[in-house]
C-alpha positions as CSV (number, residue, x, y, z in Angstrom):
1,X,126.8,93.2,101.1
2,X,123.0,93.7,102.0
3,X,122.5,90.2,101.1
4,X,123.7,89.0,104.1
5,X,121.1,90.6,105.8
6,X,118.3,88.2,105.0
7,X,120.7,84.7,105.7
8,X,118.9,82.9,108.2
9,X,119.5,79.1,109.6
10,X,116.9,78.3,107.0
11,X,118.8,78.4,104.2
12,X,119.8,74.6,103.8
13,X,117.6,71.9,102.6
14,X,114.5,70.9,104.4
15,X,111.7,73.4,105.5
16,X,112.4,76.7,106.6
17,X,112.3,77.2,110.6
18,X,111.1,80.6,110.2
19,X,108.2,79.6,107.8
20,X,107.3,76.5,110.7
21,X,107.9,78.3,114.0
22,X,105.4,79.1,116.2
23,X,104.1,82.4,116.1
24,X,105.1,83.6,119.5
25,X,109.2,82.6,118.5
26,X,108.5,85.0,115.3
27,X,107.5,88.1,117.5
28,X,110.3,87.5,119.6
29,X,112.3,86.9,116.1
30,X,111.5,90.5,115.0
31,X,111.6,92.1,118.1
32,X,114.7,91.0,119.2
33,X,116.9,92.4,122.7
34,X,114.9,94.9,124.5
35,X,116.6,98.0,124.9
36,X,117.8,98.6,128.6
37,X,115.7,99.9,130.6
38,X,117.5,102.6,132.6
39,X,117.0,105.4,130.0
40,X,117.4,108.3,132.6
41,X,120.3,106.9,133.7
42,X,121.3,107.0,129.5
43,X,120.0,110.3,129.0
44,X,122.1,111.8,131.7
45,X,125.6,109.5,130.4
46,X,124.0,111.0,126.9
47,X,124.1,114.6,127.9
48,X,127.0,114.7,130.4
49,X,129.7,112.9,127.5
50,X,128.4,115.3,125.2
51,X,129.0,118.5,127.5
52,X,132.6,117.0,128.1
53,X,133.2,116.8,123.9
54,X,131.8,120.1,123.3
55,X,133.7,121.6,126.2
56,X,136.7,120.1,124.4
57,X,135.8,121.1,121.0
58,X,135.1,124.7,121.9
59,X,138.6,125.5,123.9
60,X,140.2,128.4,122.1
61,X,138.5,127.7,119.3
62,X,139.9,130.6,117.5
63,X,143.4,129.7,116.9
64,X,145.0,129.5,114.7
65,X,144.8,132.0,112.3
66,X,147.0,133.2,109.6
67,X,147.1,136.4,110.5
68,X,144.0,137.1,111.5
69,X,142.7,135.0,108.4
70,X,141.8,131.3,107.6
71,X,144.3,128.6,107.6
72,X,144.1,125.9,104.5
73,X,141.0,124.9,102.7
74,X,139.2,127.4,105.3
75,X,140.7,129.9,103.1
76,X,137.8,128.6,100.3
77,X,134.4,127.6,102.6
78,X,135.0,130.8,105.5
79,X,135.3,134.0,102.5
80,X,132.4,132.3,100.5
81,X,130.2,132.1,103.8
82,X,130.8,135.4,104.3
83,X,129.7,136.5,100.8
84,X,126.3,134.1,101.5
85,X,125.4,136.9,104.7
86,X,125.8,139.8,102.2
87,X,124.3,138.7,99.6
88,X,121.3,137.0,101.3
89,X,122.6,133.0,100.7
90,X,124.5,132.6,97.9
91,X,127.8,132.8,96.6
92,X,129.3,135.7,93.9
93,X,133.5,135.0,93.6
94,X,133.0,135.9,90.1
95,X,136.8,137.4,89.4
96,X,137.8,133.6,90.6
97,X,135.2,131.2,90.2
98,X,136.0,128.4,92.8
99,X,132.4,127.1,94.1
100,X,133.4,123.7,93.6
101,X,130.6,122.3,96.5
102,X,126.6,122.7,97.0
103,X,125.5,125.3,99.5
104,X,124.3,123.5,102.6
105,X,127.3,123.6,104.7
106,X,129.0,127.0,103.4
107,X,125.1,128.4,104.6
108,X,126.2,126.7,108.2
109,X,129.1,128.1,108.3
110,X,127.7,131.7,107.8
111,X,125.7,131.3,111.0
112,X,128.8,131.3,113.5
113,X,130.1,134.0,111.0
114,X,126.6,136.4,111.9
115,X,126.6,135.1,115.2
116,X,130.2,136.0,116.3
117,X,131.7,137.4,113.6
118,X,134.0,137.0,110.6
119,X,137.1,135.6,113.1
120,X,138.7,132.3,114.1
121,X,135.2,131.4,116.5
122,X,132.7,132.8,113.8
123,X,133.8,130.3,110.9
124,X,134.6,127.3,113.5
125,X,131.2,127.6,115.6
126,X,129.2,125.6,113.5
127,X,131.7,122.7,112.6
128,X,131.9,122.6,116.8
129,X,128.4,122.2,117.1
130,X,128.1,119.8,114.4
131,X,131.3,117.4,116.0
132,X,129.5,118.0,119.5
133,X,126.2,116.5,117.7
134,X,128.3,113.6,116.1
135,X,129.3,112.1,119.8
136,X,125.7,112.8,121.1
137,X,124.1,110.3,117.8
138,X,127.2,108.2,118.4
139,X,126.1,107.3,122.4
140,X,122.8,106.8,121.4
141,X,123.3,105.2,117.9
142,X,125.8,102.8,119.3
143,X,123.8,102.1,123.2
144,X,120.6,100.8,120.3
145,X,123.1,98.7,118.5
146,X,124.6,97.1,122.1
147,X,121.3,97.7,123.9
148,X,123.9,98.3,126.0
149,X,124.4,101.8,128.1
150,X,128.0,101.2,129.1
151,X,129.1,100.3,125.4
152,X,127.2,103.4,124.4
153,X,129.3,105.9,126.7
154,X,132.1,103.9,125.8
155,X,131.3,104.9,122.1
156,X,131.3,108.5,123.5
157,X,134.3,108.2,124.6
158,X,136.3,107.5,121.4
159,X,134.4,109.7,119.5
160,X,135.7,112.5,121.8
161,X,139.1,111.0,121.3
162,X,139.3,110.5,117.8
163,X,142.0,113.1,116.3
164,X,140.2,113.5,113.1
165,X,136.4,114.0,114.4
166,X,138.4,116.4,117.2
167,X,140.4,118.7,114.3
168,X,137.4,118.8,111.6
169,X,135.0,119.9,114.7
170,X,137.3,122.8,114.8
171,X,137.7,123.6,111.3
172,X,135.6,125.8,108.8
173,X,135.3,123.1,106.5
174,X,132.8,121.1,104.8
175,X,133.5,117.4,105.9
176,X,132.2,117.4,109.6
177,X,128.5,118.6,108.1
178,X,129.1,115.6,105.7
179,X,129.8,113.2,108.7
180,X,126.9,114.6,110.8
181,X,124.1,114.7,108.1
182,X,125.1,110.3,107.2
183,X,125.5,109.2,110.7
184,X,121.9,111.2,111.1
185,X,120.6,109.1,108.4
186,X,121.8,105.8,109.8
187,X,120.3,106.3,112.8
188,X,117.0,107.2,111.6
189,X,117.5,103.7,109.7
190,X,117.9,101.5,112.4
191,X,114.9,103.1,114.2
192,X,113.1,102.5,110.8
193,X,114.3,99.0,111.0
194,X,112.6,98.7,114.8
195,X,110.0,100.2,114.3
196,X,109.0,98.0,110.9
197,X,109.5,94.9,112.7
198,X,107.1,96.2,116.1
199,X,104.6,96.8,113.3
200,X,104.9,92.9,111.9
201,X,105.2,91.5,115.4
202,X,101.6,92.7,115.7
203,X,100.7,90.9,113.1
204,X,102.0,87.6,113.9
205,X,100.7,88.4,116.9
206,X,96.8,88.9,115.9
207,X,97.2,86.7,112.8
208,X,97.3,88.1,109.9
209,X,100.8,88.5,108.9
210,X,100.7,85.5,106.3
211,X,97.4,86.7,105.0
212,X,98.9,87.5,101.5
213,X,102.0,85.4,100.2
214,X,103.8,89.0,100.1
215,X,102.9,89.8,103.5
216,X,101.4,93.2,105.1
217,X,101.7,96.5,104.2
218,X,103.8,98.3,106.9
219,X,102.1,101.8,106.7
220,X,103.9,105.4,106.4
221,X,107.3,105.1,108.2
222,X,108.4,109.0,109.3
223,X,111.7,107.2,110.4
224,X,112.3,106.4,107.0
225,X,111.5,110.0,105.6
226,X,113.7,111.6,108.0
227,X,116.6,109.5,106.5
228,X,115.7,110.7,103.4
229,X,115.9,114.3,104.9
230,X,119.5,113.8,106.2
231,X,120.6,112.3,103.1
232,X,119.4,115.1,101.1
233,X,121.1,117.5,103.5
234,X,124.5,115.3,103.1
235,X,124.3,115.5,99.3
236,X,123.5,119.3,99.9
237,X,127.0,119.7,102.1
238,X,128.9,117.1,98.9
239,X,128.0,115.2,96.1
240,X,129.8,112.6,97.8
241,X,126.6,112.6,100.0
242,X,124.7,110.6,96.6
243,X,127.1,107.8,97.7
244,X,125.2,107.0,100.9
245,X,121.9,107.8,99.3
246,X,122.3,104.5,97.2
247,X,123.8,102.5,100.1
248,X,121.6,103.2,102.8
249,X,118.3,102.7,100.0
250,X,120.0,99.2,99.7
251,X,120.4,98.6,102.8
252,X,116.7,99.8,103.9
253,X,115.4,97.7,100.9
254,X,118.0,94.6,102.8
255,X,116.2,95.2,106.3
256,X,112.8,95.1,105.1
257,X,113.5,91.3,103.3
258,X,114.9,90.1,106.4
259,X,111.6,91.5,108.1
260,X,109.2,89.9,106.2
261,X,111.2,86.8,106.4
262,X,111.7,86.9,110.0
263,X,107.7,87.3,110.0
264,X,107.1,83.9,108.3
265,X,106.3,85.8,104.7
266,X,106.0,83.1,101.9
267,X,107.3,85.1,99.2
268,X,109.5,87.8,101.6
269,X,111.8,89.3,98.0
270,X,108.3,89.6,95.9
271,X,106.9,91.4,98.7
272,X,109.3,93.9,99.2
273,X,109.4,94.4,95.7
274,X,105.5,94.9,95.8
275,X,105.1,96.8,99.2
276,X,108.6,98.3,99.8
277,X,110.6,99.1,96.4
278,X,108.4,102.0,95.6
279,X,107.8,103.5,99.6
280,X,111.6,103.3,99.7
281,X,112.7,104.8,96.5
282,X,110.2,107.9,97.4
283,X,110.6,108.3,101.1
284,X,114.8,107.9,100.4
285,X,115.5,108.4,96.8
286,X,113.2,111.3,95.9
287,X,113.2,113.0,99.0
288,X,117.2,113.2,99.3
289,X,116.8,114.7,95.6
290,X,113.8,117.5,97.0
291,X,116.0,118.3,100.0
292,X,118.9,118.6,98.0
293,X,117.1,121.0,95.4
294,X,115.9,123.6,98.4
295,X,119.1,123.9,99.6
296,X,120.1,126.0,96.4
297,X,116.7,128.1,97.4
298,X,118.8,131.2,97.1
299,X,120.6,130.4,94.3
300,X,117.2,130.2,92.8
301,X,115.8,133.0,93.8
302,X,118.8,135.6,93.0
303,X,119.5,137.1,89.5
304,X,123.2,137.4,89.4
305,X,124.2,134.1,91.3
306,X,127.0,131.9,89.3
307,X,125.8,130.6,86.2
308,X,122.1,130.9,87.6
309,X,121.2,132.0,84.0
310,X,123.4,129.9,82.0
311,X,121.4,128.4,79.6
312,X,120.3,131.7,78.8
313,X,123.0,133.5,78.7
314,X,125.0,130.5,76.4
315,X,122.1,129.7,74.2
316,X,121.6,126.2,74.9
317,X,119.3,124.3,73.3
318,X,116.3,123.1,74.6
319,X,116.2,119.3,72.9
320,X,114.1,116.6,74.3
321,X,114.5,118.5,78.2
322,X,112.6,122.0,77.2
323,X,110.1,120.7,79.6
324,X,112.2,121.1,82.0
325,X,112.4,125.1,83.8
326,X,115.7,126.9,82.3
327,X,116.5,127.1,86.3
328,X,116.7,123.5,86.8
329,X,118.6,123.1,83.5
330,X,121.0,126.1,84.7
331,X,121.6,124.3,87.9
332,X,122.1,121.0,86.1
333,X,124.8,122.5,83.7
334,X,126.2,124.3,86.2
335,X,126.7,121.3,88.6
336,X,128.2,118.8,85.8
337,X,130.6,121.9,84.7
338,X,131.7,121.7,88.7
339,X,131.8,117.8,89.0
340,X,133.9,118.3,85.8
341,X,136.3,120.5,87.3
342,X,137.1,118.1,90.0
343,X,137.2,115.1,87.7
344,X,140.2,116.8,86.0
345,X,142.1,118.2,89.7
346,X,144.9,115.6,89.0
347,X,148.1,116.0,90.4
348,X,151.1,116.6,87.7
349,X,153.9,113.6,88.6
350,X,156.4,116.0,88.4
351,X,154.6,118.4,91.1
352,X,152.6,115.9,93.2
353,X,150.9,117.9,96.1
354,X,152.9,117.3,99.4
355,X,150.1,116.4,101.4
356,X,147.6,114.2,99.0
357,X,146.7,110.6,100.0
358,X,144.8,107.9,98.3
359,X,142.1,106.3,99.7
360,X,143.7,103.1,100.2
361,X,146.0,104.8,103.0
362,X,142.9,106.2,104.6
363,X,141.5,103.4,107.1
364,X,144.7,103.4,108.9
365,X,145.5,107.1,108.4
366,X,149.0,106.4,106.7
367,X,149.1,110.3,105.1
368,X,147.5,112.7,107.5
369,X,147.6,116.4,106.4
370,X,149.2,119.3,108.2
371,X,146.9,122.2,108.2
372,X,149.3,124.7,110.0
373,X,152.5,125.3,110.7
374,X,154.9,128.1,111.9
375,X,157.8,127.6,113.9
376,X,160.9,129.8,115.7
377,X,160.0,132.7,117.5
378,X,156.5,132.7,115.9
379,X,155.8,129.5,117.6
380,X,157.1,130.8,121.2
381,X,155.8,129.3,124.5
382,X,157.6,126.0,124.7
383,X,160.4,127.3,127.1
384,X,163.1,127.1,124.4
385,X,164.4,129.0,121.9
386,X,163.2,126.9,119.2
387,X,159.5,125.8,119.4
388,X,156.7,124.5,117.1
389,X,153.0,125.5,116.8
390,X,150.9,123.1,114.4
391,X,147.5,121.6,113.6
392,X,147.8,118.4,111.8
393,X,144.7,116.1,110.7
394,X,145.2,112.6,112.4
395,X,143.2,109.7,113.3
396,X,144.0,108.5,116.8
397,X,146.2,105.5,115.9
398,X,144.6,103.8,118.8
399,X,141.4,103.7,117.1
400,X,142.2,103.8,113.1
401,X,145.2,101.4,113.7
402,X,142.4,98.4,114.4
403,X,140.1,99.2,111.1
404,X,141.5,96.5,108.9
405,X,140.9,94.0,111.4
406,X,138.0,95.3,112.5
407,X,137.0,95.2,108.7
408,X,138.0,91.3,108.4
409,X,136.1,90.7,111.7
410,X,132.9,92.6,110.7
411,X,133.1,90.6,107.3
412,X,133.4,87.2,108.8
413,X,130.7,88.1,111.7
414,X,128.0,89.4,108.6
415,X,129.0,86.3,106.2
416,X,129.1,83.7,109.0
417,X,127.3,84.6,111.5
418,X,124.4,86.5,110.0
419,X,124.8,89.7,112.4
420,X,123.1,92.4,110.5
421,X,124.6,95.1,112.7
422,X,128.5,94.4,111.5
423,X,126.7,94.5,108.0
424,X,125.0,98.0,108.6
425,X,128.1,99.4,109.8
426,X,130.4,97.9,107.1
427,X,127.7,99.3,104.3
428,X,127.9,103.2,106.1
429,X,131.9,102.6,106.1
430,X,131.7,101.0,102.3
431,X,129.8,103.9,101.2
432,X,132.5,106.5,102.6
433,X,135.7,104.7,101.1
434,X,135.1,102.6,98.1
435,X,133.5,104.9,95.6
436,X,136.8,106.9,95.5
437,X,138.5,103.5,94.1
438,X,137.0,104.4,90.9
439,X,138.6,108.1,90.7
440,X,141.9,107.3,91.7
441,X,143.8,110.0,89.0
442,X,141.9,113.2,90.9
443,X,143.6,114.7,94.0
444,X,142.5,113.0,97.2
445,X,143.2,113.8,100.6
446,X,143.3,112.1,104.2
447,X,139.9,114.6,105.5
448,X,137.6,112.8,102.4
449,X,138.0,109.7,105.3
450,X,136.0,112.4,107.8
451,X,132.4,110.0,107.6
452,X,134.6,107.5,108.2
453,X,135.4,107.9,111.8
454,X,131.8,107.2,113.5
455,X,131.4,103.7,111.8
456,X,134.4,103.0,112.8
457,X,133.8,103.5,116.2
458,X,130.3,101.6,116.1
459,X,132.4,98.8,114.5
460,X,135.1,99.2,117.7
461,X,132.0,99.4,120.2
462,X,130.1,96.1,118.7
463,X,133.8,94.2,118.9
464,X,134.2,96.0,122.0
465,X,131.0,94.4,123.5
466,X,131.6,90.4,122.4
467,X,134.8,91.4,124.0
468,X,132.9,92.4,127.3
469,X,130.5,89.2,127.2
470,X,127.1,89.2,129.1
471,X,126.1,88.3,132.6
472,X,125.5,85.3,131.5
473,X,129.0,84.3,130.9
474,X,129.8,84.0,134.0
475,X,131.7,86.7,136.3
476,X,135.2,86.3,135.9
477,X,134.7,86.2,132.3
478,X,132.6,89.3,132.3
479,X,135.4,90.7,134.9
480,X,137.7,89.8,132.4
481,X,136.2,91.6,129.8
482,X,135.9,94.5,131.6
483,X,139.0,94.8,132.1
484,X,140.8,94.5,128.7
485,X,137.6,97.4,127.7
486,X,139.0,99.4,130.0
487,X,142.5,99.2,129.4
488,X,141.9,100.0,125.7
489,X,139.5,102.8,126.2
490,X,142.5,104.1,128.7
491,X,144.7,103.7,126.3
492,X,142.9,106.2,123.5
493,X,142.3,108.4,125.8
494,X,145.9,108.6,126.5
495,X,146.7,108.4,122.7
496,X,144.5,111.2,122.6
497,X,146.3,113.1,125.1
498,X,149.5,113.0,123.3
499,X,148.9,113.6,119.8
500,X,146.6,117.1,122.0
501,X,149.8,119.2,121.0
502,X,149.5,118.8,117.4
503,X,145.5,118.8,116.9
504,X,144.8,121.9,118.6
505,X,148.0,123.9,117.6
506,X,150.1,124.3,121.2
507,X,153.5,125.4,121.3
508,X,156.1,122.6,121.6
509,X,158.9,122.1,121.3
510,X,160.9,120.7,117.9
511,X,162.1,117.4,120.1
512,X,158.1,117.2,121.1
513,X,157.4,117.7,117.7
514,X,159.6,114.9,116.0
515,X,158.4,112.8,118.3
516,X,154.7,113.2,117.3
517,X,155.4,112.5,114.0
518,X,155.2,108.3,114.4
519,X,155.4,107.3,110.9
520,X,157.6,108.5,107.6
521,X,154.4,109.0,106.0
522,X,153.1,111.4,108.8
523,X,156.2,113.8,107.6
């Protein structure tokens, strides 16, 4: 996948454009579209969409409740929070030992719990914030992609309406940190991609970019760092963060080739090797693993944690790793006895569990999961005698209806027409679904897709733009394009509006309630 970053027209027979242009058709090679230049006029689209989603996120955040308590996997995260404010950031559960994640997110969670209280808003406040943040880096990530302002908001926009950003945002769960944390780290990449290509359009510029056959060194890139940061905080929420680790290293390594190509670099692959591999694997690779590390700081620091003294306590030998502190060891230990847990979380075939879905049913949302249910008088408020309250983990079918086209389209526009920002959004998408392919025996389910949802809306909003066209194309053909956008962002917004009843747990009735539930599948 990142190798279609570097295709360039050059690639036939014959020399090289790139290496035989003119210096001033390199610059503008590297630097590309100017972003707009009505960034007030962004910042306040940026600020007002994001108002709008958290104001829709937040609305009686509290319910439901069973019975005053958390409703599905809550039941694991919100308790274990609530153990990390008493006992100062960690987790005890020793009677029932079910820490099956890192710390990161559960340590989030306990925030809104301090802040507000062990109830329905205390264990969903942070998950709001963090779905709030996700449309705010989704304008702005998506406006740099377009250079575009209107196909940012429009990004907004279905971000807001997506039913799985929407439910997770208002869950006490783990995924929605996950999301945040890799969409963080992509954006930080593409303005490490920017800003590595203004630093070798200077010097084309002055001359002395094709000093050395590996071209120049590119100097510290706090861009890239911060990526590392957010990855490290993503693997701190899951392991499943380590996924985008390697795919967004690759795909930094992928950007900087077809940098020092674009910059007329003789030898642009032995120069990333010499100036880039090492910067990279450091400023992504060991960071990610140093951020990851301090976010068991507590677990470090405390004496009766789980397992914090394991290698004590079972007497394992030190062999060729007694260099290493018994803490580190403990940890290590500790974390392959948890990744072993979930390795074995199969379902029996004689018991399958009712709601579990494989990740091939994931990009079109085939098995969603219901998360609450009650019915009868319990449920009362329809108008009826018989009513329904639920919350039910969806993708708008609007939106994740279009992702295997979208996926064939992004493929064909990276493969044959070279457009590196398909490419970037197909590797963050890869790197969310495909690793799972390799685990298919464990028990999966529809929320793993959460990281999912924002590159699938960047894909939308790129095919969303070539739909719109440019000025230049002329003005019925941009009026046409405007038009179909608009129809279709209409029309999630309106898918949005009906599947409301079943995303935030209203009280409807059971006709209103078959008639939510599309597919077979969705039963």
């Amino acid at each position: 996948m990142t190798a279609l970053l570097i295709r360039s027209p050059g690639d036939g027979t014959g020399p090289d454009p790139e290496r035989t242009r003119p210096s001033g058709d390199r610059e503008a090679t590297l630097l590309g579209r100017p972003m707009p230049g009505d960034r007030m006029r962004a910042l306040v689209v940026t600020l007002v969409l994001t108002a709008i989603g958290g104001f829709v996120r937040l609305q009686n955040l509290g319910f439901p409740t069973d019975g005053g308590t958390p409703v599905f996997d809550e039941k694991h995260y919100v308790p274990q929070a609530w153990q990390m404010l008493r006992n100062g950031g960690y987790e005890d559960n020793y009677g029932y030992e079910l820490i099956v994640h890192p710390p990161l997110a559960k340590q989030l969670i306990a925030i809104g719990e301090w802040m507000l209280g062990y109830n329905g808003w205390g264990w969903r406040l942070s998950a709001a914030i963090a779905g709030t943040l996700i449309i705010l880096l989704t304008i702005r990530i998506a406006r740099r992609l377009t250079r575009s302002t209107l196909l940012g908001a429009i990004a907004g926009i279905l971000v807001i309406s997506d039913g799985v950003l929407h439910l997770q945002s208002r869950m006490g769960m783990l995924d929605i940190f996950l999301a945040l944390f890799v969409l963080a780290a992509f954006g930080f990449l593409l303005l490490d991609r920017e800003q590595v290509r203004e630093r070798l359009a200077v010097a084309v510029r002055e001359g002395w970019a094709d000093e050395s056959p590996y071209g120049p060194r590119l100097g510290f890139r706090w861009w890239r760092l911060g990526a590392g940061v957010m990855l490290g905080l993503a693997t701190a929420v899951k392991w499943s963060g380590a996924y985008y680790v390697v795919a967004f290293a690759l795909l930094c390594i992928a950007f900087d080739v077809a940098a020092r190509r674009a910059a007329g670099v003789a030898r642009p692959w032995l120069g990333m090797l010499r100036r880039d591999l090492a910067p990279a694997a450091w400023g992504i690779g060991m960071i990610a693993v140093l951020v990851y590390l301090s976010s068991w700081w507590a677990w470090f620091a405390s004496e009766t944690a789980t397992d914090r003294h394991y290698v004590e306590i079972e007497g394992v030998p030190a062999g060729p790793l007694g260099f290493v502190p018994d803490a580190l060891r403990s940890l290590f230990l500790y974390t392959t006895n948890v990744l072993g847990f979930h390795e074995d979380l199969t379902t029996p075939t004689d018991d399958p569990h009712p709601w579990e879905s494989k990740p091939w049913t994931w990009p079109m949302g085939l098995r969603p999961m219901l998360y609450y249910y009650e019915s009868g008088s319990e449920a009362a408020g329809c108008g009826q005698a018989d009513c329904v309250r639920a919350t039910m983990l969806v993708g708008t079918p609007a939106l994740w209806w279009l992702a295997l086209p979208l996926l064939g389209w992004g493929l064909w526009r990276s493969i044959f027409r070279a457009d590196w920002r398909y490419t970037a959004v197909l590797v963050g998408y890869s790197a969310g679904l495909l690793p799972w392919f390799a685990m298919l025996d464990r028990q999966m389910y529809f929320f793993y897709a959460t990281p999912l949802a924002p590159f699938l809306i960047l894909g939308l909003t790129l095919a969303l733009g070539q739909i719109l066209g440019s000025a230049r194309n002329g003005f019925e053909r941009r009026g046409t394009g405007l038009l179909v956008v608009a129809l279709y962002t209409g029309l999630v917004v309106a898918n949005f509006v009906w599947l409301w009843p079943i995303l935030n747990g209203d009280s409807i009735t059971s006709d209103r309630w078959q008639a939510e539930l599309w597919l077979p599948s969705w039963r």
